[in-house]
matplotlib code that plots the C-alpha trace (Angstrom):
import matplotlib.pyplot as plt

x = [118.5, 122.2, 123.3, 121.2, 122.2, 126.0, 125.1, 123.4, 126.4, 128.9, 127.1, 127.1, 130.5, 131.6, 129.2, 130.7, 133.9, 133.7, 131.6, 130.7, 134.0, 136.1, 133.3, 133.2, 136.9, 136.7, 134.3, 136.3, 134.1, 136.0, 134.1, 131.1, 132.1, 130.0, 127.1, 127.7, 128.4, 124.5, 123.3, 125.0, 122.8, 119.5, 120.8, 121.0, 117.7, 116.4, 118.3, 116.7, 113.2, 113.4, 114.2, 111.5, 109.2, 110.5, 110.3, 107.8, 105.2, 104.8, 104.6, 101.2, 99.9, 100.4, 98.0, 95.6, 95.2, 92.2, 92.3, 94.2, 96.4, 95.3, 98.3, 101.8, 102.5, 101.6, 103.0, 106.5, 105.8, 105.0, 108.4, 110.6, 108.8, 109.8, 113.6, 113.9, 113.0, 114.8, 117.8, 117.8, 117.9, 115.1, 117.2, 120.3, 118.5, 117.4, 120.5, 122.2, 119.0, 116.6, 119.5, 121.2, 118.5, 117.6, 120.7, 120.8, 117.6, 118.0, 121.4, 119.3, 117.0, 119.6, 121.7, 118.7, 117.8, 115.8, 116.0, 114.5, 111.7, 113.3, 110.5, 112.6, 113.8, 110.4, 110.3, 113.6, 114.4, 111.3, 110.7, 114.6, 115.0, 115.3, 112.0, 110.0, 111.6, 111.0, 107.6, 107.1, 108.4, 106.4, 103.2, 104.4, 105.5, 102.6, 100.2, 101.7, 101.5, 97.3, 97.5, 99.3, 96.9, 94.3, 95.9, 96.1, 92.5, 91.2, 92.7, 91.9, 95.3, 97.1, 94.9, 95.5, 98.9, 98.2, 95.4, 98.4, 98.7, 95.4, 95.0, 96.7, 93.4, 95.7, 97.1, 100.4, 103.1, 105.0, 102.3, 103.0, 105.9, 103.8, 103.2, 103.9, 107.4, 106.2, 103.5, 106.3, 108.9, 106.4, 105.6, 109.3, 109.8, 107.0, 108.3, 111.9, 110.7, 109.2, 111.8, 114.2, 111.2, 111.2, 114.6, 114.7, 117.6, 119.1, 119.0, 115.6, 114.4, 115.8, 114.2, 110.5, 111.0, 112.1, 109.0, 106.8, 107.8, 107.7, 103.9, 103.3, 104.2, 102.4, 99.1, 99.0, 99.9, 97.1, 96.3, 93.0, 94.0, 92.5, 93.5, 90.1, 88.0, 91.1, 94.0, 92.2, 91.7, 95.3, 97.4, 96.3, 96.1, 95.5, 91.8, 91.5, 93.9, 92.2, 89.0, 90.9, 91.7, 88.4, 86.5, 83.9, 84.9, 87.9, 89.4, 85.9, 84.8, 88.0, 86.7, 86.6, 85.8, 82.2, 79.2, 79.7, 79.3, 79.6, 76.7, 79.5, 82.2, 83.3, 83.7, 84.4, 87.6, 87.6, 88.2, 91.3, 93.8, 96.0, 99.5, 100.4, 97.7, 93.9, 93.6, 93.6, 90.9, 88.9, 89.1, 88.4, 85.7, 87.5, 87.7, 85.7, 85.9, 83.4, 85.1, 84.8, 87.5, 86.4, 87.9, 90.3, 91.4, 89.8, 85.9, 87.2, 89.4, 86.3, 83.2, 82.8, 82.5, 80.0, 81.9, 82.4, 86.2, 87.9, 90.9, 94.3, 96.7, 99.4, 101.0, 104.8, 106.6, 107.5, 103.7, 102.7, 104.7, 103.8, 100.1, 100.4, 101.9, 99.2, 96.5, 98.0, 97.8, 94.6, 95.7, 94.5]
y = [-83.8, -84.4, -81.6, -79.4, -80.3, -79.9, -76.5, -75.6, -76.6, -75.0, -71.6, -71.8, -72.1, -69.4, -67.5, -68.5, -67.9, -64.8, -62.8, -64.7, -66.2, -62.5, -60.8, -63.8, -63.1, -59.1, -59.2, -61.4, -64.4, -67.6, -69.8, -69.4, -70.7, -73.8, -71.8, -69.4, -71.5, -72.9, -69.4, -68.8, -72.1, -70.0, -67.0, -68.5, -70.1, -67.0, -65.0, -67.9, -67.5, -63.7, -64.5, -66.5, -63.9, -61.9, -63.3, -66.0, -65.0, -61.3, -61.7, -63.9, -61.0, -58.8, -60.9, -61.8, -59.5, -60.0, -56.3, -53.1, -52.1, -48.9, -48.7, -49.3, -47.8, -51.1, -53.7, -52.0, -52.6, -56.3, -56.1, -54.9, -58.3, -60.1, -59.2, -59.3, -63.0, -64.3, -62.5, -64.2, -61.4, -62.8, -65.9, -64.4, -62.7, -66.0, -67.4, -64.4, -64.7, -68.3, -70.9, -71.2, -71.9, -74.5, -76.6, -76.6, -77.3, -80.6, -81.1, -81.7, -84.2, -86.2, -86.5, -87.8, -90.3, -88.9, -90.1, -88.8, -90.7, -90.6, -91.2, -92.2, -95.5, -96.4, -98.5, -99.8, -99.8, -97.6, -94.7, -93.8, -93.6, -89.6, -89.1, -90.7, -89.4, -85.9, -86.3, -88.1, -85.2, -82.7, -84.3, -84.1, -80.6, -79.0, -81.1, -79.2, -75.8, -77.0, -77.0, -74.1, -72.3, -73.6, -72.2, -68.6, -68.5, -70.3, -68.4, -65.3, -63.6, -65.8, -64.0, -60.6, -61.2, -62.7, -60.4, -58.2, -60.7, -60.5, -56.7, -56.6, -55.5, -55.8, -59.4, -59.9, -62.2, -59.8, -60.8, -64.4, -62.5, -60.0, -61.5, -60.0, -61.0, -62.6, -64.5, -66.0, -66.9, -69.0, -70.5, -71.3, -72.9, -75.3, -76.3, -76.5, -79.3, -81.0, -81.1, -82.4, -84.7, -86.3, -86.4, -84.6, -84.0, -80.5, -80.3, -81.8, -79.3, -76.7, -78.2, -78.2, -74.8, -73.0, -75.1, -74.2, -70.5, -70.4, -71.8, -69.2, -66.6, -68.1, -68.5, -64.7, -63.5, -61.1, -63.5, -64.6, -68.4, -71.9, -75.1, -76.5, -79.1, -82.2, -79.6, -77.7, -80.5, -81.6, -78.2, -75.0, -72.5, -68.7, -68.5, -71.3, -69.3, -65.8, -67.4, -67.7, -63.7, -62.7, -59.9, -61.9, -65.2, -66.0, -63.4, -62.6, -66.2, -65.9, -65.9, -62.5, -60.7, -59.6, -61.0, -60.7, -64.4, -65.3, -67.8, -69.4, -69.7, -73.4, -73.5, -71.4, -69.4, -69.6, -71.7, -73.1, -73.1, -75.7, -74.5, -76.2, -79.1, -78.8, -82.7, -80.9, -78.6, -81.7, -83.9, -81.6, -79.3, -76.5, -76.9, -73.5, -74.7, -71.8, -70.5, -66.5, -63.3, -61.8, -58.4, -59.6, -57.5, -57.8, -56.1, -54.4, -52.3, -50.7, -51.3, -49.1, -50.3, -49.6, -46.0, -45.2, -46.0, -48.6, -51.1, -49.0, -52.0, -49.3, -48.0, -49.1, -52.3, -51.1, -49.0, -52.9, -54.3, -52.2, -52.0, -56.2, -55.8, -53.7, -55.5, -58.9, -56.7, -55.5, -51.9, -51.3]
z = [12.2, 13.3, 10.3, 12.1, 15.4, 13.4, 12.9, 15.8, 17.5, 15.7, 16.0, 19.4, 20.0, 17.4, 19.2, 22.8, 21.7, 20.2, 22.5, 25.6, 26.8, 26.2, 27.8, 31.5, 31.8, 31.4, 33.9, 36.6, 35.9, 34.3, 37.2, 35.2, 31.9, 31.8, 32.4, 30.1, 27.2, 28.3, 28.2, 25.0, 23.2, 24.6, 23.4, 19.8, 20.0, 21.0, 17.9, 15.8, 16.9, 16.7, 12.6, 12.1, 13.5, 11.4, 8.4, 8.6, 10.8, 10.3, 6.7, 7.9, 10.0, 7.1, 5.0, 6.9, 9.8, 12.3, 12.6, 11.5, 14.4, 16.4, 19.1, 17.7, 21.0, 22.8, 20.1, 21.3, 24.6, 24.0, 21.3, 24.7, 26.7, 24.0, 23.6, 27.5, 27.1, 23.5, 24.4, 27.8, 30.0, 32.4, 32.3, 33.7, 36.3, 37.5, 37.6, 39.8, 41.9, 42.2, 40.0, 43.5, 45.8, 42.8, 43.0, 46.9, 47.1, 44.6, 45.8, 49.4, 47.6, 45.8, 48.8, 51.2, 48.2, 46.3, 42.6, 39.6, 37.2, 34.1, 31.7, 28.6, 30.9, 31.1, 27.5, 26.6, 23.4, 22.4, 24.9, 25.0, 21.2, 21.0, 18.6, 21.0, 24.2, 22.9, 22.0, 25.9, 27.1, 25.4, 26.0, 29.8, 29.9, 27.3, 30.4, 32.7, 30.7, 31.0, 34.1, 35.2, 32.4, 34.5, 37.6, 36.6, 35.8, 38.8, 41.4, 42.1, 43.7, 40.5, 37.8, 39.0, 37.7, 34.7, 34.0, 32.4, 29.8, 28.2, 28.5, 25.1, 23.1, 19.9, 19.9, 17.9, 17.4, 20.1, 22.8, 24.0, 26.7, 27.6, 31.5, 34.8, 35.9, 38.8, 36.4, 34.6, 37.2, 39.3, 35.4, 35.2, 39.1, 38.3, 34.8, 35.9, 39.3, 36.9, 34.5, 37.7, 38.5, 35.5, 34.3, 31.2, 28.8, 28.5, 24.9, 24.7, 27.4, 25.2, 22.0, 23.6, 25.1, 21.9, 20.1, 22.6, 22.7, 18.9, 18.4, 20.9, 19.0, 16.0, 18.5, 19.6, 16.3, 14.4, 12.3, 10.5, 10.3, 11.7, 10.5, 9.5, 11.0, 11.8, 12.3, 14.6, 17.1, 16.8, 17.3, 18.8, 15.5, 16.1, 15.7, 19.1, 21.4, 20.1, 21.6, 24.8, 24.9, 23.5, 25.9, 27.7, 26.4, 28.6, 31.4, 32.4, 33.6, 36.1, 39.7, 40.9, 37.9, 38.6, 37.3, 33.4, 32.0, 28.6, 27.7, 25.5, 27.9, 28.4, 32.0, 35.0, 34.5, 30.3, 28.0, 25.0, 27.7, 25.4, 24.9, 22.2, 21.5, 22.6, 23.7, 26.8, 26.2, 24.6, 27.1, 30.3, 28.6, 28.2, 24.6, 22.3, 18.1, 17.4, 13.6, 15.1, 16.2, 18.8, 19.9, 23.2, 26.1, 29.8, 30.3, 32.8, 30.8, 28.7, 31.4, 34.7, 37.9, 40.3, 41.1, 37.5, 37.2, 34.6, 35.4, 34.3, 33.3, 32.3, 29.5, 29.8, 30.7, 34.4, 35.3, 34.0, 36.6, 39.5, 38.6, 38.9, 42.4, 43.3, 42.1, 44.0, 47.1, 46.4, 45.7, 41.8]

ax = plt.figure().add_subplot(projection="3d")
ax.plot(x, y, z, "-o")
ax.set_aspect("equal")
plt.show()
């Protein structure tokens, strides 16, 4: 693990050096240095997940697809969500724009006496040894991820934005990112208090997110694959989160949706909402272990309304967007 970190390292600061630093002082902004040698670590682990897509997990699709793809048109969409995240473009928009109402609003906290948990302090000498912290902290944050899951279902202004993520009726590797922007930054203010709550370590924060992201990918990928009886109750595999997007199975138990009510959905609002591990799942009721692949998408997409019309989710990234704000408003 250190060689790796060794590498990792040195990467980033060729990478920092080369391109990042020149390009902060052209533009007038050596104050931001720090920062940008941060952003230049996400950028790489971006770069790094982008390769093993690449060349691990589309191989996979190719193999063993669920189903030939119909709409290349659409993967490229999802490919553009994709690259806007990896490459860390949402991420420096959040910094010019929510980072510093962030740090005043913790800087607030800390100064009134606020102090954070810290969760690797909790054992000495076993929760702070850096295998174990991580894997604290991932059970904490993938919890969370549940929960938030959870959230976007329930609700019924919360799932019209994230109602945009499972119109994809062609899952792919390319689909995790494909969220409404607004979907994703409240995602990212309740991950990042918690992550000030409990005192997490940057470059363990970075390690869970870039695992996290990368199982994702794996998850939503076109991919005939489970992981048999034991393996499918200890990690999320393809066929369990394709159960989650199947047409009838998940969306369509959200509140709001209409009457259409799977006899096998798990609960009100879907089921396999597990990020990475399906504990979750298991030990609310949530959890769906039926060995099929279902066709995924939202009903309303195919099905007419009571005046004949079908939900439009859009074509491109930005008529996404602005259909989402319209449907939160109750416009679409």
């Amino acid at each position: 693990m250190s060689g790796l970190t060794y590498l990792f390292d040195t990467a980033q600061q060729w990478l920092f050096e080369t391109l990042v630093q020149p390009a902060l002082f052209m533009l007038g902004q050596a104050n931001v240095l720090e920062d940008g040698y941060a952003a230049t670590g996400w950028l790489l682990v971006g770069l790094l997940q982008l390769g093993v897509m690449v060349t691990v997990i589309g191989p996979l699709e190719r193999w063993r697809p669920v189903e030939p793809l119909r709409d290349r048109g659409a993967v490229h969409v999802d490919m553009l969500y994709t690259l806007i995240h990896r490459l860390g473009l949402f991420r420096l928009a959040l910094f010019f724009t929510t980072e510093p109402l962030w740090n005043a609003l913790f800087g607030a906290l800390r100064a009134h006496g606020w102090k954070t948990l810290q969760l690797d302090a909790l054992w000495p000498g076993v929760s702070d040894l850096p295998v174990v912290s991580l894997l604290l902290y991932l059970l904490v944050f993938d919890f969370v991820d549940y929960g938030i899951h959870r959230g976007q279902h329930r609700f019924e202004w919360w799932w019209r934005l994230h109602a945009l993520h499972h119109s994809q009726r062609q899952m792919t590797m390319w689909s995790d990112n494909r969220n409404h922007l607004l979907d994703d930054l409240l995602r990212d203010a309740i991950i990042v208090f918690v992550a000030q709550c409990i005192g997490v370590a940057p470059g363990q924060f970075v390690a869970i997110v870039a695992l996290t992201q990368l199982s994702e990918n794996l998850h939503h990928a076109n991919l005939r694959l489970w992981f048999g009886q034991v393996g499918e109750r200890l990690w999320v595999s393809p066929r369990f989160h394709r159960m989650h997007h199947a047409m009838g199975l998940g969306p369509e138990a959200a509140p709001g949706q209409g009457t259409h009510q799977h006899p096998h959905a798990a609960v009100p609002g879907g089921n396999n909402f597990g990020v990475l591990l399906p504990w979750w799942d298991m030990l609310f009721g949530t959890a769906n272990f039926e060995h099929r692949y279902e066709p995924t998408g939202v009903r309303d997409q195919v099905e007419a309304d009571a005046d004949g019309r079908v939900r439009d989710y859009g074509r491109g990234l930005w008529a996404q967007q602005w259909r989402g704000l319209l449907r939160l408003v109750g416009r679409a």
